[in-house]
One Martini backbone bead per residue (centre of mass of N, CA, C, O) as a GRO file, in nm:
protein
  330
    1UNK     BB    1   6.042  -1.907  -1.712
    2UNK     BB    2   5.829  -1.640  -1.604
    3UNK     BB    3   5.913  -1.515  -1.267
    4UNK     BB    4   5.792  -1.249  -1.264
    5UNK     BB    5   5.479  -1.317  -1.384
    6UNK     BB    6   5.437  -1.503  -1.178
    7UNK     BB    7   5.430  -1.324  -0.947
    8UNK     BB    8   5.224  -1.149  -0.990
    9UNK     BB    9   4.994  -1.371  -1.000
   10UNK     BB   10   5.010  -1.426  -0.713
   11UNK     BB   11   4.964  -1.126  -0.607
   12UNK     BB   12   4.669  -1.089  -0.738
   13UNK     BB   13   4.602  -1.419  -0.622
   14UNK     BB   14   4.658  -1.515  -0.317
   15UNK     BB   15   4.858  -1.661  -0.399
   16UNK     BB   16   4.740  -1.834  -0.687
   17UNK     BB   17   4.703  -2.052  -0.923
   18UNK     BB   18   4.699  -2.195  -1.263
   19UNK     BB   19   4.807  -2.419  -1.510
   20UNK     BB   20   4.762  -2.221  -1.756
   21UNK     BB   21   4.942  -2.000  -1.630
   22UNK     BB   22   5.197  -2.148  -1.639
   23UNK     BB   23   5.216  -2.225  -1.913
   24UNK     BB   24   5.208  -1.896  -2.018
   25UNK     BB   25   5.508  -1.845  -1.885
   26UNK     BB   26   5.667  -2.126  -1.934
   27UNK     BB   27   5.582  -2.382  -1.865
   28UNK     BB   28   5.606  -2.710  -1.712
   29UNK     BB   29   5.461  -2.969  -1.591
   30UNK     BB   30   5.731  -3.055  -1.420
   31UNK     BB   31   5.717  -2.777  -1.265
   32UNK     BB   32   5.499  -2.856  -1.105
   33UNK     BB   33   5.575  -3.123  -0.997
   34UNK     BB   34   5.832  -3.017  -0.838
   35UNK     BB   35   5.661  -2.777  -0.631
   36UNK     BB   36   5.511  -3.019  -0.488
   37UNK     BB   37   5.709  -3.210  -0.398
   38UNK     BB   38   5.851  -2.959  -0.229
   39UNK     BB   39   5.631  -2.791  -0.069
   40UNK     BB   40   5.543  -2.489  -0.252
   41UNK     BB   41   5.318  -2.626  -0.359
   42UNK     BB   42   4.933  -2.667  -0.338
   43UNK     BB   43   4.666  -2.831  -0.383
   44UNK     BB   44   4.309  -2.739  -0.444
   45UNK     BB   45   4.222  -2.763  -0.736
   46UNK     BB   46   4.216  -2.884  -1.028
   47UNK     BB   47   4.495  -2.680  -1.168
   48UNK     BB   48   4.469  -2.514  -0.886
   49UNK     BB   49   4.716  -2.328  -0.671
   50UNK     BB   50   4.919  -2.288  -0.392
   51UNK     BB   51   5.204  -2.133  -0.201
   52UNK     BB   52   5.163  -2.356  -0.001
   53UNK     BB   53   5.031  -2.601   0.292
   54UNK     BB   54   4.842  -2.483   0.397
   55UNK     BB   55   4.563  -2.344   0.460
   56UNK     BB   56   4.333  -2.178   0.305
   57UNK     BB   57   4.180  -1.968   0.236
   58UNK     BB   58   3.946  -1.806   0.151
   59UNK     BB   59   4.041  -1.614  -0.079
   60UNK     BB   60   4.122  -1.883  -0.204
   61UNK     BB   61   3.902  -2.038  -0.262
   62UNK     BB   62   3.802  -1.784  -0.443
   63UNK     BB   63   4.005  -1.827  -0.659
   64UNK     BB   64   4.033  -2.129  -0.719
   65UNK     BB   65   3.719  -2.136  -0.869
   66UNK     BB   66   3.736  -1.950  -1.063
   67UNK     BB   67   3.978  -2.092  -1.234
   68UNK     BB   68   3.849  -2.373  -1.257
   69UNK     BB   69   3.575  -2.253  -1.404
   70UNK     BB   70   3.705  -2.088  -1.608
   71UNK     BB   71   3.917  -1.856  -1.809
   72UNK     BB   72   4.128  -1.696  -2.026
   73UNK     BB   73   4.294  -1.406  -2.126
   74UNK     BB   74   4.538  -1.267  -2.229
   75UNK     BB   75   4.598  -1.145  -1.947
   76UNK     BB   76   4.540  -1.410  -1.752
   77UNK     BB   77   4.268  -1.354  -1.689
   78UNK     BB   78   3.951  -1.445  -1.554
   79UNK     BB   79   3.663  -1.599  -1.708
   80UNK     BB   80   3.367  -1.731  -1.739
   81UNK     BB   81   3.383  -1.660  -1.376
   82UNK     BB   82   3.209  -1.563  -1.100
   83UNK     BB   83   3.091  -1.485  -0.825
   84UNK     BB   84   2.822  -1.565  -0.578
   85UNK     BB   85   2.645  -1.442  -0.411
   86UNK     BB   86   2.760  -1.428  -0.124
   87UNK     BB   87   3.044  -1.496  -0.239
   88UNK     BB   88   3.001  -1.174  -0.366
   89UNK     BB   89   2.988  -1.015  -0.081
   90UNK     BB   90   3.248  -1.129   0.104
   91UNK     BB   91   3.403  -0.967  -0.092
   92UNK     BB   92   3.333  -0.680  -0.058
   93UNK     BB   93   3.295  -0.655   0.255
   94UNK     BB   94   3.393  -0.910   0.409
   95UNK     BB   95   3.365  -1.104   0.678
   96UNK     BB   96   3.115  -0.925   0.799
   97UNK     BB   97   2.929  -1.107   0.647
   98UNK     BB   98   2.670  -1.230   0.825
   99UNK     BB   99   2.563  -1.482   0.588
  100UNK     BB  100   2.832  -1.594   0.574
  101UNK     BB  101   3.007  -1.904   0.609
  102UNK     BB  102   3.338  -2.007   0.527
  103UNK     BB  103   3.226  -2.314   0.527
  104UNK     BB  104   3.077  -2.272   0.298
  105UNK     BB  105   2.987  -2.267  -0.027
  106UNK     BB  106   3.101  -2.163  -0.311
  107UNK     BB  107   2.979  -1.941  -0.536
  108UNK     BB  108   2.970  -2.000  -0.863
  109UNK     BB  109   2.958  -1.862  -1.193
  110UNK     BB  110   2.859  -1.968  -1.520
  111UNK     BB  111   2.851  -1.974  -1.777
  112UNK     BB  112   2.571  -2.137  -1.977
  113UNK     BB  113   2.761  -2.306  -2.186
  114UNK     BB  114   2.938  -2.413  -1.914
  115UNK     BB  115   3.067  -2.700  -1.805
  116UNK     BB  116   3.137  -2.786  -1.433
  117UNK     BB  117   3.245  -2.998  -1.231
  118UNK     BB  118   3.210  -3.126  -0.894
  119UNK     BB  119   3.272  -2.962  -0.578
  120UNK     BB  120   3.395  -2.944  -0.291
  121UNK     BB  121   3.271  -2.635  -0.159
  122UNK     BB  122   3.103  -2.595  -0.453
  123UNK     BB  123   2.896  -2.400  -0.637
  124UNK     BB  124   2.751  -2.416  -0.966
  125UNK     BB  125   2.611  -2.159  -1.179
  126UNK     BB  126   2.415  -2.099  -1.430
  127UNK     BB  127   2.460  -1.779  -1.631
  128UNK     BB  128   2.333  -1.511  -1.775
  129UNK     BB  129   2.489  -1.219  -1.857
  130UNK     BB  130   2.783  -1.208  -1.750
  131UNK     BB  131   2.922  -0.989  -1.878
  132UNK     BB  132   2.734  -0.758  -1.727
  133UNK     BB  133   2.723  -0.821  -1.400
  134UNK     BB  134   3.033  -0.843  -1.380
  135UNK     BB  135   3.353  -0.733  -1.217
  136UNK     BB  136   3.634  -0.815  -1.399
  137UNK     BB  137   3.850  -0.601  -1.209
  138UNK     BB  138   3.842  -0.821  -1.000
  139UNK     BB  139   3.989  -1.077  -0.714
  140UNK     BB  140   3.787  -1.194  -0.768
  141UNK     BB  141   3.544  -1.202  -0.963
  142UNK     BB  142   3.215  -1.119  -0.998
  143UNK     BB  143   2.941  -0.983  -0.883
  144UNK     BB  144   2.755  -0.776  -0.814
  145UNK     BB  145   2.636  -0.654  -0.549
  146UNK     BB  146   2.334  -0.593  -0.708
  147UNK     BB  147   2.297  -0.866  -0.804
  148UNK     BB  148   2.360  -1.064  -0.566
  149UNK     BB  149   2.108  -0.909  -0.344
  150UNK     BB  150   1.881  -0.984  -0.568
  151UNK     BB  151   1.914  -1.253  -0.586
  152UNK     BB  152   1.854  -1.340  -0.300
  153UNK     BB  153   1.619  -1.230  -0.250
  154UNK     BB  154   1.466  -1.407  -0.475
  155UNK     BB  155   1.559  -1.674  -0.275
  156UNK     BB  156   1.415  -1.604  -0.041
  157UNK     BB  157   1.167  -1.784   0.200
  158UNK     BB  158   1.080  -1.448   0.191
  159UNK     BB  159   0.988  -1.117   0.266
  160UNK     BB  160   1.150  -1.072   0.478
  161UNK     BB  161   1.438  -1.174   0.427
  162UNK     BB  162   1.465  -1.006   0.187
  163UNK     BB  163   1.455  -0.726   0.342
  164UNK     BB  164   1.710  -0.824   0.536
  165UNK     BB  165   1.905  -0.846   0.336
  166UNK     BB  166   1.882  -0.565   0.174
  167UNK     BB  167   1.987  -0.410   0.427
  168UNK     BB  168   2.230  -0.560   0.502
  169UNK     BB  169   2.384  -0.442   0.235
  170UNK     BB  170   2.326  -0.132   0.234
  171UNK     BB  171   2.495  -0.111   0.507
  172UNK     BB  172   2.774  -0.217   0.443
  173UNK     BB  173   2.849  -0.026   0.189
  174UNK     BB  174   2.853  -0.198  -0.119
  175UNK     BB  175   2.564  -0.097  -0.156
  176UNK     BB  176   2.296   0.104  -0.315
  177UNK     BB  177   1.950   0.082  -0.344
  178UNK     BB  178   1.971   0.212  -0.652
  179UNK     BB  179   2.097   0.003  -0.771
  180UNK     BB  180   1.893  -0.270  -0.712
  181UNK     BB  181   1.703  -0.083  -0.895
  182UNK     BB  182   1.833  -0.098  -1.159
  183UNK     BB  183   1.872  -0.393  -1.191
  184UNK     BB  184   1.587  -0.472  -1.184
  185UNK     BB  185   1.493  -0.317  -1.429
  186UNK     BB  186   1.641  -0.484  -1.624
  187UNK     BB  187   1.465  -0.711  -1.554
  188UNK     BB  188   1.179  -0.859  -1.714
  189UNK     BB  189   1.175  -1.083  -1.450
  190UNK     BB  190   1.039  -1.004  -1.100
  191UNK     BB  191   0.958  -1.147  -0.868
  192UNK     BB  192   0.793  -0.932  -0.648
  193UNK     BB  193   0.877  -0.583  -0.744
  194UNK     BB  194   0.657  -0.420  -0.577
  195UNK     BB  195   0.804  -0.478  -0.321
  196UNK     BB  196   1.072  -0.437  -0.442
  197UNK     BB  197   1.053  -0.121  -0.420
  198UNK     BB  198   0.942  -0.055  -0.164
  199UNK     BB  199   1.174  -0.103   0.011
  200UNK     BB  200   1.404   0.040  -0.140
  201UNK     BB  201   1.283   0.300  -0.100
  202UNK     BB  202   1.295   0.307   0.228
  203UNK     BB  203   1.627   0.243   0.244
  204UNK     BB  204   1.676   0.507   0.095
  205UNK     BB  205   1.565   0.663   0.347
  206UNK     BB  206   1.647   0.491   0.617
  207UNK     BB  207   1.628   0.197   0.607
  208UNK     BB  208   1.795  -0.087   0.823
  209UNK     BB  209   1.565  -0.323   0.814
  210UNK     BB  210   1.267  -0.533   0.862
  211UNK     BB  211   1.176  -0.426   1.087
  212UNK     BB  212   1.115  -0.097   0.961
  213UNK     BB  213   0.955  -0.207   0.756
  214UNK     BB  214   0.746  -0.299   0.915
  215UNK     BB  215   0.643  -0.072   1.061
  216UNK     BB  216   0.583   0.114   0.851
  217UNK     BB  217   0.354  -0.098   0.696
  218UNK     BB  218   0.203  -0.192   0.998
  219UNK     BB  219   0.202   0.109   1.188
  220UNK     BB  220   0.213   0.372   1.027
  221UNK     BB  221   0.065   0.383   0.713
  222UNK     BB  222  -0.236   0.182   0.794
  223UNK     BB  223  -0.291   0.437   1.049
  224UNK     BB  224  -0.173   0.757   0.974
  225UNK     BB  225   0.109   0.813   1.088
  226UNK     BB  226   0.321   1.021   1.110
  227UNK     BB  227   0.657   1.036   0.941
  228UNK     BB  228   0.927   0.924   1.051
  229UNK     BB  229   1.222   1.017   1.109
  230UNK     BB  230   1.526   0.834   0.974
  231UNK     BB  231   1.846   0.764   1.115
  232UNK     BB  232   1.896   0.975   1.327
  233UNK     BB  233   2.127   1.216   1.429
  234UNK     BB  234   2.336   1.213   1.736
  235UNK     BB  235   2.536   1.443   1.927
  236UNK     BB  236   2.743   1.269   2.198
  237UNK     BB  237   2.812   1.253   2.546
  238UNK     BB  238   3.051   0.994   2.668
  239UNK     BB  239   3.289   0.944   2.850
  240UNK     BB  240   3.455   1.239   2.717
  241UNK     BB  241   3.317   1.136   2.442
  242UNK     BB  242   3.240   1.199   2.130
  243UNK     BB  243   2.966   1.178   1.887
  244UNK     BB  244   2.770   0.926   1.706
  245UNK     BB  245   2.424   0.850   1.683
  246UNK     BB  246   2.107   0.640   1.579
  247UNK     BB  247   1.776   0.690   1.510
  248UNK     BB  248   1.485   0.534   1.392
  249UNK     BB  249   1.256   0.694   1.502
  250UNK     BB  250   1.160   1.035   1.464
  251UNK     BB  251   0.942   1.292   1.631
  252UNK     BB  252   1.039   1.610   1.718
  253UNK     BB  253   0.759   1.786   1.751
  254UNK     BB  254   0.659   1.511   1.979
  255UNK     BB  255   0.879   1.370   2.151
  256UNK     BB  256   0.977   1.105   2.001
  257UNK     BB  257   1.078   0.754   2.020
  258UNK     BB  258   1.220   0.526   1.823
  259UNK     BB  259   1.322   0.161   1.915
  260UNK     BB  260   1.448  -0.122   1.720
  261UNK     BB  261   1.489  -0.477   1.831
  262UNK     BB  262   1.601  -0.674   1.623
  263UNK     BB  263   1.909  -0.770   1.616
  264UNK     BB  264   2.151  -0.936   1.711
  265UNK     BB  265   2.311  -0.715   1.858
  266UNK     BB  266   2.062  -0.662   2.092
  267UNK     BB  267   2.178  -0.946   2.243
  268UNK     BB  268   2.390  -0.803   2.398
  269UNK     BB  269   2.504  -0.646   2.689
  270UNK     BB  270   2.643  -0.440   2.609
  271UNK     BB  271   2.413  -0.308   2.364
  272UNK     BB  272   2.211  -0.271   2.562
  273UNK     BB  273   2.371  -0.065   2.784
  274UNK     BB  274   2.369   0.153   2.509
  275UNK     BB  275   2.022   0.130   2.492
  276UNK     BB  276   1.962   0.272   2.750
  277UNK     BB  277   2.159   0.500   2.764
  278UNK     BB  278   1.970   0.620   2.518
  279UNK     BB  279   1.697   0.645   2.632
  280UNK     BB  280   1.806   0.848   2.888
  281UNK     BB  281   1.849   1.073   2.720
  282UNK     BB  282   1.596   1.144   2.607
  283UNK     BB  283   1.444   1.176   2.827
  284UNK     BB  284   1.625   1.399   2.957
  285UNK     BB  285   1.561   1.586   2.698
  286UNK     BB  286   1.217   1.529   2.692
  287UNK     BB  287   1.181   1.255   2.570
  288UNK     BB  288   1.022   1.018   2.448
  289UNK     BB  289   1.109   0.660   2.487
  290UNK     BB  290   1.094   0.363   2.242
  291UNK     BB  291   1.077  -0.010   2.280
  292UNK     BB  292   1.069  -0.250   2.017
  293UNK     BB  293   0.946  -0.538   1.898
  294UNK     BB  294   0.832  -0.786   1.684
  295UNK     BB  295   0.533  -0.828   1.845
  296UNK     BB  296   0.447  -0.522   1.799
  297UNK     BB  297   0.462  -0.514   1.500
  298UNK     BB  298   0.348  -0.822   1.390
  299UNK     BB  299   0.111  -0.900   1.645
  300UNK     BB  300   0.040  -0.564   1.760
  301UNK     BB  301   0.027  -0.348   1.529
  302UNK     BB  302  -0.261  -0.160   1.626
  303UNK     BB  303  -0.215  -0.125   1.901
  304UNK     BB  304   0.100   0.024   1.863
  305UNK     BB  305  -0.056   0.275   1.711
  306UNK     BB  306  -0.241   0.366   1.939
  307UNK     BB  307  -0.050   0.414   2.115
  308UNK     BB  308   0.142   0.648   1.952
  309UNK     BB  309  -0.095   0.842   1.932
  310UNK     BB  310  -0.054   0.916   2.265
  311UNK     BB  311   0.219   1.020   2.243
  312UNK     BB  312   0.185   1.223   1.984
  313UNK     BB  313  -0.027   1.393   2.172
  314UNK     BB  314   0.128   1.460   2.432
  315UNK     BB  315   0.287   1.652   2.235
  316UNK     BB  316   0.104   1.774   1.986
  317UNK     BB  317  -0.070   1.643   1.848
  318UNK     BB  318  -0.409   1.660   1.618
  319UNK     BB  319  -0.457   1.354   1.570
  320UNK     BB  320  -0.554   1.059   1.399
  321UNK     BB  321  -0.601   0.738   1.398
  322UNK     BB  322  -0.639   0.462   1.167
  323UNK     BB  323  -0.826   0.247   1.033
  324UNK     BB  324  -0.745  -0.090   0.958
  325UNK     BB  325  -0.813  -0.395   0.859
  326UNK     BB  326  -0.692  -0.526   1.093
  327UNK     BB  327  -0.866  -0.402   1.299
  328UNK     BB  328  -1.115  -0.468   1.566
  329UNK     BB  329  -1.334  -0.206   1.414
  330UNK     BB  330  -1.329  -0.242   1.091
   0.00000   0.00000   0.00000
């Protein structure tokens, strides 16, 4: 058996390894059965082995669903099966994306003419044109993120979600919101396409949550309120060192800033004392500071456009804002 071969198959895929791949190396099925015996290899999933005996990591069991699921190419890499959804952006950003936990079912893509037994922890998922979405040359195999991010989107249980699943992957700089304005272009049938080009668009412009994007649609262009500069930066000195803040919306001609607080962040205790010591900043410095939620959003953004036309007028606007079908003069 050739062990130069076979150490370096175990080094590019996180010690995992498939009897496939082992009998490649010049093994015999009874070299894999010595192996285990000896507690040198633990199997993960039929065909499938691990070099050690305790729990595989998440990378270890998304690496054993792809070769369970795959097949080999001349030079022993896994084809025809690669990380699909959440379990294929998990892999691009690493543990910090927040949309999947670790002890979720792994989902794995499977060319569509393949046929793959169902196994506990995995759910496998036949898909077409898998040739060209999957990015072949990572470890495990995936879809690209700009495919995973549109797939998750379409299957979003609402347009809320879909728009914050897409913020939150291109916030976590995994993939650019024109790339999956790309994506979705080269599909010829994309539920609700409209919406989504116009979110991505949005996001590519600074928009980095569902609340901004909502902000944006709800209460700033229905009322005809100028478009503030987003997510622009400030730097800042606090407690003797320098940095760099973002805020969500400022209009810095009449001294406003908006910020939006939707996201799961702003309810530690830490970050929100981080977020009031930015408003008193803003404050500090000239800035009437406004702190919005969800409420003033979607439930009252009429009122809260009427509110900000107050404010924007107050620094020195000289418009007015407009009714939109939703005002109760309208």
């Amino acid at each position: 058996m050739d062990e130069a071969l076979l150490a370096d198959l175990f080094a590019r895929q996180d010690d995992v390894i498939s009897r496939a791949q082992v009998l490649a190396c010049g093994g015999q099925p009874h070299d894999i059965k010595r192996r285990v015996r000896r507690r040198e290899w633990a199997m993960v999933l039929p065909g499938v082995y691990v070099a050690h005996t305790g729990p595989p990591t998440w990378e270890q069991r998304a690496v054993a669903g792809v070769l369970y699921a795959g097949s080999l190419d001349h030079q022993l890499r896994p084809v025809a099966a690669a990380l699909a959804g959440h379990a294929a952006l998990r892999a691009a950003v690493g543990a910090s994306w927040r949309h999947h936990r670790d002890r979720a079912p792994i989902w794995v893509c499977i060319d569509h003419r393949r046929t793959v037994a169902t196994r506990r922890g995995y759910r496998f998922v036949r898909t077409a044109g898998l040739e060209q979405r999957v990015d072949w040359l990572r470890t495990p195999p995936r879809l690209r993120p700009a495919e995973a991010a549109l797939d998750l989107a379409l299957g979003a249980p609402d347009q809320l979600a879909a728009v914050g699943l897409l913020a939150d992957a291109c916030q976590s700089r995994c993939v650019a919101a024109s790339e999956i304005l790309a994506a979705q272009a080269a599909r010829p049938r994309v539920t609700g396409r409209a919406m989504l080009d116009g979110a991505l668009t949005d996001i590519a412009d600074g928009t980095c949550s569902a609340l901004e994007h909502l902000f944006l649609t709800r209460v700033v262009r229905p009322h005809q309120l100028p478009l503030p500069t987003r997510q622009l930066v400030r730097k800042v000195v606090r407690d003797r060192s320098a940095g760099q803040e973002y805020r969500d919306a400022v209009w810095d001609e009449w001294r406003l800033v908006v910020e939006l607080d939707g996201r799961l962040f702003h309810d530690h205790a830490t970050q929100r004392d981080l977020d009031l010591d930015r408003d008193l900043d803003e404050v500090t410095e000239g800035r009437t500071a406004v702190r919005l939620g969800w409420g003033q959003v979607t439930r009252r953004a009429c009122r809260t456009a009427t509110r900000l036309a107050i404010l924007l007028s107050r620094g020195g606007w000289d418009g007015a804002p407009a009714l939109c079908p939703e005002c109760p003069d309208a």
